[in-house]
C-alpha positions in Angstrom: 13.8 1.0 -20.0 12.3 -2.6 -19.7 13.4 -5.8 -18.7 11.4 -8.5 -19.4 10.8 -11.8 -21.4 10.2 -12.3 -24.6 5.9 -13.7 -25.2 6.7 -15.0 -28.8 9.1 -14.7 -31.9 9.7 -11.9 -33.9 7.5 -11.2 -36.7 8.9 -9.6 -39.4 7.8 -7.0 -41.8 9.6 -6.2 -45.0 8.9 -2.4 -47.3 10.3 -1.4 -50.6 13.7 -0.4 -50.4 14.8 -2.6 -48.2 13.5 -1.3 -45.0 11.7 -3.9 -42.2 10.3 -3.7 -38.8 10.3 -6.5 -36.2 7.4 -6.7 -33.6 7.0 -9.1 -30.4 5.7 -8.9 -27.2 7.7 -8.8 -24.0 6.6 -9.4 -20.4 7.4 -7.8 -17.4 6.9 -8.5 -14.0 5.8 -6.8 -10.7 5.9 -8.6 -7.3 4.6 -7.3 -3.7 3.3 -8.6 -0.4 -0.5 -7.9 0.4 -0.2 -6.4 3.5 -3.6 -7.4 4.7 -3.1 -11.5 3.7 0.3 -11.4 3.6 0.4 -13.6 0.1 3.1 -12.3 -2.6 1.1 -11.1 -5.7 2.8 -10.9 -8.8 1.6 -8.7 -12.2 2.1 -9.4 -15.2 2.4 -6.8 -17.8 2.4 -7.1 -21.5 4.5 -4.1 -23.8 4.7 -4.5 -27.7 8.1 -4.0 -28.9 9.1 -2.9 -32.4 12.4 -2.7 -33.5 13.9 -1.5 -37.1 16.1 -2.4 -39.8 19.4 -4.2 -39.6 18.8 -4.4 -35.0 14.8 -6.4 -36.1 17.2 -8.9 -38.5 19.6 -9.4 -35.1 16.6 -9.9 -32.7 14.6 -12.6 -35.5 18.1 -14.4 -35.7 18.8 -14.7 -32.0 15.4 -14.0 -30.2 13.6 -16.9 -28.9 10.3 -17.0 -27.1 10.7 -17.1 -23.3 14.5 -15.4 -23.7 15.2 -11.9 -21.5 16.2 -8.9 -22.6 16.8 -5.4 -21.8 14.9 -2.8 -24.3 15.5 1.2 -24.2 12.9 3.0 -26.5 10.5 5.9 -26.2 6.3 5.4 -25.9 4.4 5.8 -29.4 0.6 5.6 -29.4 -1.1 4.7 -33.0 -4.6 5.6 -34.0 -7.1 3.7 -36.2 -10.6 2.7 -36.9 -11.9 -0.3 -36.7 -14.3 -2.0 -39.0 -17.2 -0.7 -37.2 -15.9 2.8 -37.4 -14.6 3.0 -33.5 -10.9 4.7 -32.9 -8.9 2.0 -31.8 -5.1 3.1 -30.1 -2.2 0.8 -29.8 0.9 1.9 -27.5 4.3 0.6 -29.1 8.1 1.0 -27.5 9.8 1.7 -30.0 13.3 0.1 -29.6 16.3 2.3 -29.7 18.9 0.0 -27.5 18.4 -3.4 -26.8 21.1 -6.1 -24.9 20.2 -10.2 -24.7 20.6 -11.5 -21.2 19.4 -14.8 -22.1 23.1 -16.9 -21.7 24.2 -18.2 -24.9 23.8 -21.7 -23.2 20.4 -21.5 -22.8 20.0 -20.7 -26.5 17.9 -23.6 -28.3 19.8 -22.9 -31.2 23.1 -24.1 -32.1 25.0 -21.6 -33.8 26.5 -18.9 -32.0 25.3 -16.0 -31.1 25.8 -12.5 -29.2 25.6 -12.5 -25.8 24.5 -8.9 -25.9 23.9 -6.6 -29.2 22.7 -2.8 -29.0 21.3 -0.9 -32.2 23.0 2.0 -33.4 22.2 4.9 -31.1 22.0 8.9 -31.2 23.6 8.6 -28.6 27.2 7.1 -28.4 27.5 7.0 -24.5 24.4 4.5 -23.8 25.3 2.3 -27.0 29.1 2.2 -24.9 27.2 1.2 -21.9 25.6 -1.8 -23.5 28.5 -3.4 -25.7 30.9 -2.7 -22.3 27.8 -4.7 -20.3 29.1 -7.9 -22.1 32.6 -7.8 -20.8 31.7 -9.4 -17.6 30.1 -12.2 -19.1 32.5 -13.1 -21.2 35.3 -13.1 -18.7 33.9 -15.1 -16.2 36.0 -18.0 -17.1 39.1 -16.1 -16.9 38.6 -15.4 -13.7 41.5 -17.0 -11.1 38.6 -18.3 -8.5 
């Protein structure tokens, strides 16, 4: 589970039959005080994300660089060899859930879009959990204070 920002758009990949990937980096942040200087250091760390199918067409549309989101997704390490013959590995998350928390309002775009959109899951309960997250949001004006 990540939450982070997005480092660029989504770049898409399109197979026979229809399939396609979508890749993008997100950043995520880490903050503590230096005990010894007291100065607040903050990390940055980089994750590549890559999402499939009809949920890499939702993130393309919607996703901007800079927006947040939460990502859910398990750890896959690739293998290859360079040109000079080295093994080379790349670690993916490979997105199973995702939710925008980027407001629509601070969308560049003007259409409208989702405030939050999860990909089909194995697992019915955590795709619940997502799609009920966007009930607060879009009740806040209905509230009476």
């Amino acid at each position: 589970m990540l939450i982070g920002h997005t480092g660029d758009e989504v770049k898409m990949h399109y197979f026979e039959g229809g399939n396609c990937i979508g890749r993008f980096p997100l950043a995520t942040n880490d903050s503590y005080v230096n005990k010894s200087t007291g100065e607040r250091v903050t990390t940055t760390e980089w994750h590549n994300i890559v999402v499939r199918n009809k949920a890499a067409e939702i993130c393309e549309k919607y996703l901007n660089k800079g927006d947040k989101i939460y990502i859910e997704g398990r750890l896959k390490t690739r293998k290859w060899q360079d040109e000079q013959g080295k093994d080379r590995y790349s670690t993916e998350i490979q997105c199973t859930d995702f939710t925008f928390l980027t407001p629509k309002n601070e969308h560049q775009s003007s259409e409208a879009s989702p405030q939050n959109t999860s990909q089909v899951s194995n697992t019915p309960a955590t795709n619940e959990q997502a799609v009920s997250s966007d009930t607060p949001d879009t009740e806040e004006d209905d509230l009476p204070f």
